[in-house]
N, CA, C and O atoms as a CHARMM CRD file, in Angstrom:
* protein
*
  296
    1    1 UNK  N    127.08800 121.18800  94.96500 PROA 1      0.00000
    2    1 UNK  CA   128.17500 121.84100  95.63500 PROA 1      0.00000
    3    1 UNK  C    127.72300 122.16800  97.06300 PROA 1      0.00000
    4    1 UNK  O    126.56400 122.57000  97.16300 PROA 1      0.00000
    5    2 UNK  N    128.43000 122.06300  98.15500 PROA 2      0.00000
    6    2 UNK  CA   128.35400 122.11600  99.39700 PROA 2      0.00000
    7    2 UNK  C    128.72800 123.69700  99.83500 PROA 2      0.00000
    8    2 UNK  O    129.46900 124.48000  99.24100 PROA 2      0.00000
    9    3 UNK  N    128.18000 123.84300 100.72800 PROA 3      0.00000
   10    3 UNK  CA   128.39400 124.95600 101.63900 PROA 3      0.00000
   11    3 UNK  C    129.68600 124.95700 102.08400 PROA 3      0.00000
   12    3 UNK  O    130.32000 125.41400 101.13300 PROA 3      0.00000
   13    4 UNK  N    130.50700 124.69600 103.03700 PROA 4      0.00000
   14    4 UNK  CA   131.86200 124.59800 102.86700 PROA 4      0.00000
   15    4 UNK  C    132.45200 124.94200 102.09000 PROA 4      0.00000
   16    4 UNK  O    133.06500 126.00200 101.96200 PROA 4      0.00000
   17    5 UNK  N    132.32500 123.85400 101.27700 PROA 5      0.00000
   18    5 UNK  CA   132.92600 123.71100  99.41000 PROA 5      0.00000
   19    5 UNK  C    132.87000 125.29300  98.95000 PROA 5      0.00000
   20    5 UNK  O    133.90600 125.89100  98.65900 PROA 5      0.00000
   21    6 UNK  N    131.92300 125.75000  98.91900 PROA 6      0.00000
   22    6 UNK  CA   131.33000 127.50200  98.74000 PROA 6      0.00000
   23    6 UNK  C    132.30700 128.39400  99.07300 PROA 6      0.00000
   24    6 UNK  O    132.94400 129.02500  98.23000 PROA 6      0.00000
   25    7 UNK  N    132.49500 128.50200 100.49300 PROA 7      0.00000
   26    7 UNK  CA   133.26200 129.30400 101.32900 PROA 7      0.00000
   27    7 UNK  C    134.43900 129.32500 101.25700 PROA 7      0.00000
   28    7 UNK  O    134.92800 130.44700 101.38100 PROA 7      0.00000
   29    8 UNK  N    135.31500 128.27600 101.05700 PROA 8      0.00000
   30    8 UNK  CA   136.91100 128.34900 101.08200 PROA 8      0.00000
   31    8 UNK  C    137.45300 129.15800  99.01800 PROA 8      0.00000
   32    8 UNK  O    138.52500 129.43100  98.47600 PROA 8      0.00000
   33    9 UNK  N    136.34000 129.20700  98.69300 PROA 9      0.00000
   34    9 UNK  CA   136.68100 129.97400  97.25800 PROA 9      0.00000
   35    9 UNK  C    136.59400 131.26400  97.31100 PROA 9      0.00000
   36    9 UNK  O    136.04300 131.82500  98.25800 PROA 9      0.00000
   37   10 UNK  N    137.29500 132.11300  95.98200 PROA 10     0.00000
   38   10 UNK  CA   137.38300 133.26200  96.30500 PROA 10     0.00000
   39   10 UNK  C    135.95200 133.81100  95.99400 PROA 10     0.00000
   40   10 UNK  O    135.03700 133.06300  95.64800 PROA 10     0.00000
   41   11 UNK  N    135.80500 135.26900  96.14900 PROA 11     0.00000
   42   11 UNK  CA   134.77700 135.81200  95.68000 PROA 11     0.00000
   43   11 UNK  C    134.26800 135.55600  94.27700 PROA 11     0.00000
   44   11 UNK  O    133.25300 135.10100  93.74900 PROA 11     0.00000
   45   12 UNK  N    135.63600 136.14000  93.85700 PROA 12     0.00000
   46   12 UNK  CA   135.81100 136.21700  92.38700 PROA 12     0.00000
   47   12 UNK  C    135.54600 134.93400  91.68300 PROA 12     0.00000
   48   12 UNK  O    134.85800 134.89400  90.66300 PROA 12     0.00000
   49   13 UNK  N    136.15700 133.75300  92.29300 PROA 13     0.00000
   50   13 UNK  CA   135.65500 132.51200  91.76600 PROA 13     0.00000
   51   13 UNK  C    134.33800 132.80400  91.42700 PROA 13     0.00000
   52   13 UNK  O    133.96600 133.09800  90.29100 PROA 13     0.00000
   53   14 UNK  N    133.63500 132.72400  92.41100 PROA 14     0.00000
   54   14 UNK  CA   132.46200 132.34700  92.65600 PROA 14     0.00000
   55   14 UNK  C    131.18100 133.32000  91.87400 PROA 14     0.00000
   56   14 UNK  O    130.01000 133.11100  91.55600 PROA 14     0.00000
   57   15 UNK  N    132.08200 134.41000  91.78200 PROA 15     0.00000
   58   15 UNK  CA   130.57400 135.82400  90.82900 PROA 15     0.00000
   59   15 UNK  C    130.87400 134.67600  89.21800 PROA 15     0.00000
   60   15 UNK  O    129.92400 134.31500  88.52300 PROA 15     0.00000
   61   16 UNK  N    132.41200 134.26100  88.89500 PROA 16     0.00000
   62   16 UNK  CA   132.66000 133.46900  87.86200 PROA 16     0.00000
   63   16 UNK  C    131.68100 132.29100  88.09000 PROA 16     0.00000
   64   16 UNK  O    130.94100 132.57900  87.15000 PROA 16     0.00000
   65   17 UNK  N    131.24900 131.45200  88.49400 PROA 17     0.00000
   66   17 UNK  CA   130.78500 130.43400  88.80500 PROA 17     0.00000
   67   17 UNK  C    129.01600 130.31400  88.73600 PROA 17     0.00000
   68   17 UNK  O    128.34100 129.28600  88.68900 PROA 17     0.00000
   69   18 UNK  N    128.55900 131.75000  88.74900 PROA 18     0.00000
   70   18 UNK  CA   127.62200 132.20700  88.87400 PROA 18     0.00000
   71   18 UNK  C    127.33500 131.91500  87.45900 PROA 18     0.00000
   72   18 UNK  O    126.80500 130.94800  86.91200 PROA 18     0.00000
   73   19 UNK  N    127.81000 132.97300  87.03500 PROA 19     0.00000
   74   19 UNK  CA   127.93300 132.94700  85.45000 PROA 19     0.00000
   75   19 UNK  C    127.96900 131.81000  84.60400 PROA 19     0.00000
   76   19 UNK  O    127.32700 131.92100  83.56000 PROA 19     0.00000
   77   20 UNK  N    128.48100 130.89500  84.77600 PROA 20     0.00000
   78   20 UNK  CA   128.80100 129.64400  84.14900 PROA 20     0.00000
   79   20 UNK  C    127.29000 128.96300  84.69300 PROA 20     0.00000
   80   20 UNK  O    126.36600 128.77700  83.90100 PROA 20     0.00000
   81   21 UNK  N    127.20300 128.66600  85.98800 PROA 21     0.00000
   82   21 UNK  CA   125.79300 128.19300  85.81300 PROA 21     0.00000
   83   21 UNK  C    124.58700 128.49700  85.39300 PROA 21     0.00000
   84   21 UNK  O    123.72900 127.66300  85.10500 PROA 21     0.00000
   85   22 UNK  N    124.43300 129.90800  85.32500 PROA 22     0.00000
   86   22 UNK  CA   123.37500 130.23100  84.81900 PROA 22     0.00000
   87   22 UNK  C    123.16700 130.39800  83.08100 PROA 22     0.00000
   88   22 UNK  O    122.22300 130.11200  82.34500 PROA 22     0.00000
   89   23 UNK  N    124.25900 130.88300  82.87200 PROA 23     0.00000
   90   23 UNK  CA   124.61900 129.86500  81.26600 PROA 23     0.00000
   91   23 UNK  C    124.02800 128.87900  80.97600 PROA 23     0.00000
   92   23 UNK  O    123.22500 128.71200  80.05800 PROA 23     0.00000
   93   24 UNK  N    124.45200 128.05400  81.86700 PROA 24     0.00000
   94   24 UNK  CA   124.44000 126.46400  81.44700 PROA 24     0.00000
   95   24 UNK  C    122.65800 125.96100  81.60400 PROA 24     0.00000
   96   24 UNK  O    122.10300 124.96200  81.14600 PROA 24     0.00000
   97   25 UNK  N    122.07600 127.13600  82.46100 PROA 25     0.00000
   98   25 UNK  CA   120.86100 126.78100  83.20000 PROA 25     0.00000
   99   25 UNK  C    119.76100 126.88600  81.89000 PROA 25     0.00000
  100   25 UNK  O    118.89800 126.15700  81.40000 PROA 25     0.00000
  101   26 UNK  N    120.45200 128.54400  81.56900 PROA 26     0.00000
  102   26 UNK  CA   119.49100 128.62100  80.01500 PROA 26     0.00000
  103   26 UNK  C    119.72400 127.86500  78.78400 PROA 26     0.00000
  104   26 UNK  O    118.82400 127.53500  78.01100 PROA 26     0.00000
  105   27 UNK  N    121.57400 127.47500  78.55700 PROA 27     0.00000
  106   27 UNK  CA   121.24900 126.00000  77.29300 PROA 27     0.00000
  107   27 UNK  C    120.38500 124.99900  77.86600 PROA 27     0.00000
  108   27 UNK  O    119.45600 124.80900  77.08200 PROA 27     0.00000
  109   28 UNK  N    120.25700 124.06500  79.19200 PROA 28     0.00000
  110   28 UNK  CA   119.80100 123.18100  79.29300 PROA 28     0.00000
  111   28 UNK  C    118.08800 123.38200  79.08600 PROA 28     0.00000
  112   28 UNK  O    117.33500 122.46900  78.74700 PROA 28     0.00000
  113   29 UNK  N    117.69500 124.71000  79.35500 PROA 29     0.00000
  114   29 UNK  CA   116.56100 125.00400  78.84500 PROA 29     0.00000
  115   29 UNK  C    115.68300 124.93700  77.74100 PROA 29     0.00000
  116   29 UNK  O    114.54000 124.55100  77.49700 PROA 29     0.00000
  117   30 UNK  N    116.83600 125.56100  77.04800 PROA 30     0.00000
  118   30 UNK  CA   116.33800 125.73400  75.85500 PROA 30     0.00000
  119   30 UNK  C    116.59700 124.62100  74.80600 PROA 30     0.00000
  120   30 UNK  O    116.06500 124.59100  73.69600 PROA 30     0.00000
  121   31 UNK  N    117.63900 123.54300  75.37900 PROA 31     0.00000
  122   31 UNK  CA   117.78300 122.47000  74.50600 PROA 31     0.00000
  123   31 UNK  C    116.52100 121.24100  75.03700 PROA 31     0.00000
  124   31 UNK  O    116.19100 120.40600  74.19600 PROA 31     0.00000
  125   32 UNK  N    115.88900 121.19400  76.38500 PROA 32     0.00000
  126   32 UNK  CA   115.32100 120.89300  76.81400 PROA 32     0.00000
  127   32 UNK  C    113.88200 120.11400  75.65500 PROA 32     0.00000
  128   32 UNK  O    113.35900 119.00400  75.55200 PROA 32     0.00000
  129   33 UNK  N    113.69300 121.74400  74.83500 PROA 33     0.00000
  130   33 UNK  CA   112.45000 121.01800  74.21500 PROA 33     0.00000
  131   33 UNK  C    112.53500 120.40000  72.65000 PROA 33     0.00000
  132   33 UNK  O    111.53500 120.24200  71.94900 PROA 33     0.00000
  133   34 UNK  N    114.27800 119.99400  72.11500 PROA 34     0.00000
  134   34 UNK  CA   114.39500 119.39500  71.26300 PROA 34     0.00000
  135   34 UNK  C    114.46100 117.69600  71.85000 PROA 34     0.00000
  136   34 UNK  O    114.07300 116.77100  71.13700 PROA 34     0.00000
  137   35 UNK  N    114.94800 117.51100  73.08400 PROA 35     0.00000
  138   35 UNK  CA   115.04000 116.26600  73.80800 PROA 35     0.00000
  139   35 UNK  C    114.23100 115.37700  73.71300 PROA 35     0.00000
  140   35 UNK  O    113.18000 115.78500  73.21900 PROA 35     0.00000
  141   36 UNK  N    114.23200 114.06600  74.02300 PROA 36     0.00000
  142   36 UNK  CA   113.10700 113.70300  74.40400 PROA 36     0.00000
  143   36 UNK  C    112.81900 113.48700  75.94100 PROA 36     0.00000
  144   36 UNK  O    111.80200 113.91400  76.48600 PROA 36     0.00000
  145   37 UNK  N    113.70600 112.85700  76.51600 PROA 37     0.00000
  146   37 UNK  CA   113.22600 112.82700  77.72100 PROA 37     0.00000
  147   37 UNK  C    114.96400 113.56000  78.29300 PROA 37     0.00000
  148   37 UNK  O    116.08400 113.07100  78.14900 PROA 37     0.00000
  149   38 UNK  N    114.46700 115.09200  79.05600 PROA 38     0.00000
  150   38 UNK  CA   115.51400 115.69600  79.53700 PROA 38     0.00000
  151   38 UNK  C    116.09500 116.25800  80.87200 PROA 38     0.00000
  152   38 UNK  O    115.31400 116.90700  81.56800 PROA 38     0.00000
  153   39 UNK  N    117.14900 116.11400  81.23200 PROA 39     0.00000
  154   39 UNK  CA   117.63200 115.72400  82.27300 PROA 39     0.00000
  155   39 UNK  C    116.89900 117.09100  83.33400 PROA 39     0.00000
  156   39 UNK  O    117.59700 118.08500  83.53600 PROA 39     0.00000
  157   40 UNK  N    115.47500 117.00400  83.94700 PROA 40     0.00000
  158   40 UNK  CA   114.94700 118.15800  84.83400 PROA 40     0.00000
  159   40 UNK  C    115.79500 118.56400  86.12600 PROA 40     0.00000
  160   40 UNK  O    115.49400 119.49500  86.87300 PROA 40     0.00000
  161   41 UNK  N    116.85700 117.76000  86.27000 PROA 41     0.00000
  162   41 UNK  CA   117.37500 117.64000  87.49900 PROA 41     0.00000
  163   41 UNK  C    118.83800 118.88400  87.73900 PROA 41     0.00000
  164   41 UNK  O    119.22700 119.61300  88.65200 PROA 41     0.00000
  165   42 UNK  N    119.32200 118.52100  86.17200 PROA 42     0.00000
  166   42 UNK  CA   120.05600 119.60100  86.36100 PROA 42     0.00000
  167   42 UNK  C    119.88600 121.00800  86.33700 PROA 42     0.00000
  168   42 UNK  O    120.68100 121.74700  86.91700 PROA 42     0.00000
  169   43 UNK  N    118.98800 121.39700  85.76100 PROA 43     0.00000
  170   43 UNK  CA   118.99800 123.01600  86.14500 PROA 43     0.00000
  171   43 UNK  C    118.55500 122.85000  87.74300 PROA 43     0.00000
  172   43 UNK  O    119.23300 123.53600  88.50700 PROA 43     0.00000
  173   44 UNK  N    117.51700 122.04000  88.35500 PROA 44     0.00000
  174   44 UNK  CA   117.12700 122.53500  89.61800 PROA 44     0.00000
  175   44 UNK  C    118.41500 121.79100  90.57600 PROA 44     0.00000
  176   44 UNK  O    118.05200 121.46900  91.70800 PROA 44     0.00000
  177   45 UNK  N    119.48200 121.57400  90.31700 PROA 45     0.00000
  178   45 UNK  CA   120.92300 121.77800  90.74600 PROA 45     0.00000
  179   45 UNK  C    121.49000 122.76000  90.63700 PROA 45     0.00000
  180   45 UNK  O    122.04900 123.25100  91.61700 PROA 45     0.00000
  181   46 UNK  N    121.51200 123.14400  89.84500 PROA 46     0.00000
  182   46 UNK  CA   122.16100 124.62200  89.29000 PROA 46     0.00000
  183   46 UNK  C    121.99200 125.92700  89.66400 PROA 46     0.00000
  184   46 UNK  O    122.67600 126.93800  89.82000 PROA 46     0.00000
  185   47 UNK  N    120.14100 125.34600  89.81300 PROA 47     0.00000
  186   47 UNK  CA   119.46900 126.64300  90.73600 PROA 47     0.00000
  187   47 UNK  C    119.51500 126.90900  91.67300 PROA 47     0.00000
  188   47 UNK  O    119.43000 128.08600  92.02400 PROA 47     0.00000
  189   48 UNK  N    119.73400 125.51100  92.81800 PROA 48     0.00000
  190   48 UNK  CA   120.02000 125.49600  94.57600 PROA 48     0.00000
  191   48 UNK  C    121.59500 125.97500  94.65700 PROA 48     0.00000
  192   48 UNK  O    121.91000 126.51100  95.71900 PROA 48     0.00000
  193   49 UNK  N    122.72400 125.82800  93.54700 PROA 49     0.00000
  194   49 UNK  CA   124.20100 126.09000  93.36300 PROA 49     0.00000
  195   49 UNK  C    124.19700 127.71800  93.59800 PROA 49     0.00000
  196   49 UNK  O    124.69000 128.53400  94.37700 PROA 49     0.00000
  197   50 UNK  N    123.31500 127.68800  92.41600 PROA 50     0.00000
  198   50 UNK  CA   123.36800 129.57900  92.36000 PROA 50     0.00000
  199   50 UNK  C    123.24500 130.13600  93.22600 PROA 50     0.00000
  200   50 UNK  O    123.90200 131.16800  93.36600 PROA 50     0.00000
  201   51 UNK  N    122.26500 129.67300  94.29200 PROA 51     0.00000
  202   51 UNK  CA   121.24400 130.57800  95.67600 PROA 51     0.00000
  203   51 UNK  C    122.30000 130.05800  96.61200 PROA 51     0.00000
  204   51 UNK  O    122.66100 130.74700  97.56600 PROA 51     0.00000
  205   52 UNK  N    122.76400 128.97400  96.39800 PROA 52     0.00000
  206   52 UNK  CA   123.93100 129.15700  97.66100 PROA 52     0.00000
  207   52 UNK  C    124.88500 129.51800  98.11800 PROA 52     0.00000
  208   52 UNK  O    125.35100 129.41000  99.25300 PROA 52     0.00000
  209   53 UNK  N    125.59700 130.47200  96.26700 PROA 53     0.00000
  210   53 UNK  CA   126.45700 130.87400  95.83800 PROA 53     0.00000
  211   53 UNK  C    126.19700 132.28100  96.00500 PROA 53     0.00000
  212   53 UNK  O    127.24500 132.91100  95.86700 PROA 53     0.00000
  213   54 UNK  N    125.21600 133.00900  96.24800 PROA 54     0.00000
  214   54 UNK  CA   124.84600 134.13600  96.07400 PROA 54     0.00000
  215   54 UNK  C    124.36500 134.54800  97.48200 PROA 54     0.00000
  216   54 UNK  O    124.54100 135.67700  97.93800 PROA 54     0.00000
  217   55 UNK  N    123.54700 133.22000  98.34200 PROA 55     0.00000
  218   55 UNK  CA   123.85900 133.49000 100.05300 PROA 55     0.00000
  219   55 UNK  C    125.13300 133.78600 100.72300 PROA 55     0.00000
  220   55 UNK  O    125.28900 134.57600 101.65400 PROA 55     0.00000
  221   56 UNK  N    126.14900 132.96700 100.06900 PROA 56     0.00000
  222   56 UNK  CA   127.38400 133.31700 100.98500 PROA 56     0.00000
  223   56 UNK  C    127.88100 134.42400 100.30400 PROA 56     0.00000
  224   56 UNK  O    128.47700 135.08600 101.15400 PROA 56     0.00000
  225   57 UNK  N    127.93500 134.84000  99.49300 PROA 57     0.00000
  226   57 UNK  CA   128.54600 136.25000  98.86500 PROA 57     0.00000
  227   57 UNK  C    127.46100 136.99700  99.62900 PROA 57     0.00000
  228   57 UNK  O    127.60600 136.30000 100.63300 PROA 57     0.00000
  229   58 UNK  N    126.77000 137.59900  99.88200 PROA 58     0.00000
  230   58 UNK  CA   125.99000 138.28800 100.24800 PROA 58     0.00000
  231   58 UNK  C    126.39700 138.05800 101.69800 PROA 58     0.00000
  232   58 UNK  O    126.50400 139.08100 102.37400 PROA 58     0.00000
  233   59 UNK  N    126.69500 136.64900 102.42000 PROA 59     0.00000
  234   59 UNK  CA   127.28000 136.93100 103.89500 PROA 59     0.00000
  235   59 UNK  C    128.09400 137.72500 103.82200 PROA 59     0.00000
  236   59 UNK  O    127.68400 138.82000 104.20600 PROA 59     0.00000
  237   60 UNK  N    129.48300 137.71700 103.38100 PROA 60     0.00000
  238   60 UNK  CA   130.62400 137.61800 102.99500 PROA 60     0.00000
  239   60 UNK  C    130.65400 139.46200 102.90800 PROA 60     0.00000
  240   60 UNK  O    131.54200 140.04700 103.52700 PROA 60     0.00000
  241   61 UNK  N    129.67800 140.21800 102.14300 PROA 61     0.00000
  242   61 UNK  CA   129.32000 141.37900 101.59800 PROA 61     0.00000
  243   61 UNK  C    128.79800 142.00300 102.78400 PROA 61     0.00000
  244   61 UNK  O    128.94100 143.21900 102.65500 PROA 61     0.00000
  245   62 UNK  N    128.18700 141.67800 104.02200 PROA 62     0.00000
  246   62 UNK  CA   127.40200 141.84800 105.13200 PROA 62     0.00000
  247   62 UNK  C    128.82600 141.79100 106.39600 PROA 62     0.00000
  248   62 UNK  O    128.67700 142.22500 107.53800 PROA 62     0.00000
  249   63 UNK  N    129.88100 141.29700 105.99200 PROA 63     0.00000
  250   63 UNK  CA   130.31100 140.90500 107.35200 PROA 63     0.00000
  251   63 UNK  C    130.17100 139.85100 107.89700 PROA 63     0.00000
  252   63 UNK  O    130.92100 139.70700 108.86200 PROA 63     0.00000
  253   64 UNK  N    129.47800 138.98900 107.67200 PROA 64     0.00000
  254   64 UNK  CA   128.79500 138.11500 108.83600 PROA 64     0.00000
  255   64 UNK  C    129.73800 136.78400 108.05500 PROA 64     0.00000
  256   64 UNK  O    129.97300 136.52300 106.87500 PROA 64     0.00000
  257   65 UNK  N    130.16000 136.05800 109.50000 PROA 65     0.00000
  258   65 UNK  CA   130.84900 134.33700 109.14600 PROA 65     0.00000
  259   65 UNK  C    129.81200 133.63700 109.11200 PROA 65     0.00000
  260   65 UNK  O    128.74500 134.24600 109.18800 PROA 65     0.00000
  261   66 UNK  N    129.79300 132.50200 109.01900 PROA 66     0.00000
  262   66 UNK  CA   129.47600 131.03600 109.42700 PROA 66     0.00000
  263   66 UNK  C    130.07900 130.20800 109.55800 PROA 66     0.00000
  264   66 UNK  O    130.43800 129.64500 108.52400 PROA 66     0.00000
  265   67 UNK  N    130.60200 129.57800 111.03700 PROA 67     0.00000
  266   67 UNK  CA   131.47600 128.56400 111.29900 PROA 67     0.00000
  267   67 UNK  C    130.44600 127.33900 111.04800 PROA 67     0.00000
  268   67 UNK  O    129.21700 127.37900 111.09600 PROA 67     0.00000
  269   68 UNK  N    131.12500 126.45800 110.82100 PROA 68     0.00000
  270   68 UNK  CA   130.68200 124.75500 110.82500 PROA 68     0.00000
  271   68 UNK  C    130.63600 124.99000 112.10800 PROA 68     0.00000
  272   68 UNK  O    131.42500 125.76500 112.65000 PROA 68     0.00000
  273   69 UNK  N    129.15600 123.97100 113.11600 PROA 69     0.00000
  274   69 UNK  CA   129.29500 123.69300 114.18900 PROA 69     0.00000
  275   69 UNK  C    129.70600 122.40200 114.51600 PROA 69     0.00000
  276   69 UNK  O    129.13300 121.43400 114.01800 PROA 69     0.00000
  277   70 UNK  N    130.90100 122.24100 115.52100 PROA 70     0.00000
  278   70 UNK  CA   130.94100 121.47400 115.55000 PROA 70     0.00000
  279   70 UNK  C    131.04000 120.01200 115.15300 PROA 70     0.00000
  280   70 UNK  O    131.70700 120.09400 114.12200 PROA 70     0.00000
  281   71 UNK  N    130.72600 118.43300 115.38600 PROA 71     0.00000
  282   71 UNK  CA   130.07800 117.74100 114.96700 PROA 71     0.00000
  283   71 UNK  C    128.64500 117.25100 114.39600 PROA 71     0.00000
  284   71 UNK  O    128.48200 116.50600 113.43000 PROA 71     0.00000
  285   72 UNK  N    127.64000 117.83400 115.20800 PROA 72     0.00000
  286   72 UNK  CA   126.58000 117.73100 115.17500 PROA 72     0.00000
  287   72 UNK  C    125.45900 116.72600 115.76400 PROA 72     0.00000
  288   72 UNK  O    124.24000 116.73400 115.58900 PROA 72     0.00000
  289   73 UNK  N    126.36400 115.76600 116.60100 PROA 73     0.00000
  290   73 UNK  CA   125.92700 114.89200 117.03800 PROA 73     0.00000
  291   73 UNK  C    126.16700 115.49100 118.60000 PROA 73     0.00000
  292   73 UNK  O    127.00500 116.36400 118.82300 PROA 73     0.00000
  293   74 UNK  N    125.22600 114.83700 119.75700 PROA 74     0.00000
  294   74 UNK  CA   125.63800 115.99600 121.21400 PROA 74     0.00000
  295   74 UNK  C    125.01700 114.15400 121.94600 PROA 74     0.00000
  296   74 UNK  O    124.96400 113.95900 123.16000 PROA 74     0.00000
């Protein structure tokens, strides 16, 4: 999930969203060691989701924006 993507949701989405991934972070865990070979990729998705989900709430909680700059190319 993108930064952008992040921002145009509500708060509330998103404390929801929290929740659901980190759910999902501890089944994939814990199903992890019946597997044989198991997917490591998604929790450390889940985990960069969460922290980015929990940076912009915490902007958001602070006051502070973040506009997209620009293009990015100069």
């Amino acid at each position: 999930m993108k930064a952008p993507e992040i921002r145009r949701r509500a708060s509330s989405d998103l404390r929801e969203e929290v929740k659901r991934l980190r759910q999902e972070m501890f089944d994939r865990r814990f199903r992890a060691h019946n597997e044989e070979k198991p997917d490591r990729g998604v929790v450390s998705r889940a985990r960069r989701d969460v922290a980015r989900i929990l940076g912009i709430l915490r902007e958001r909680e602070l006051g502070l924006s973040r506009e997209p700059a620009g293009s990015g190319k100069e």
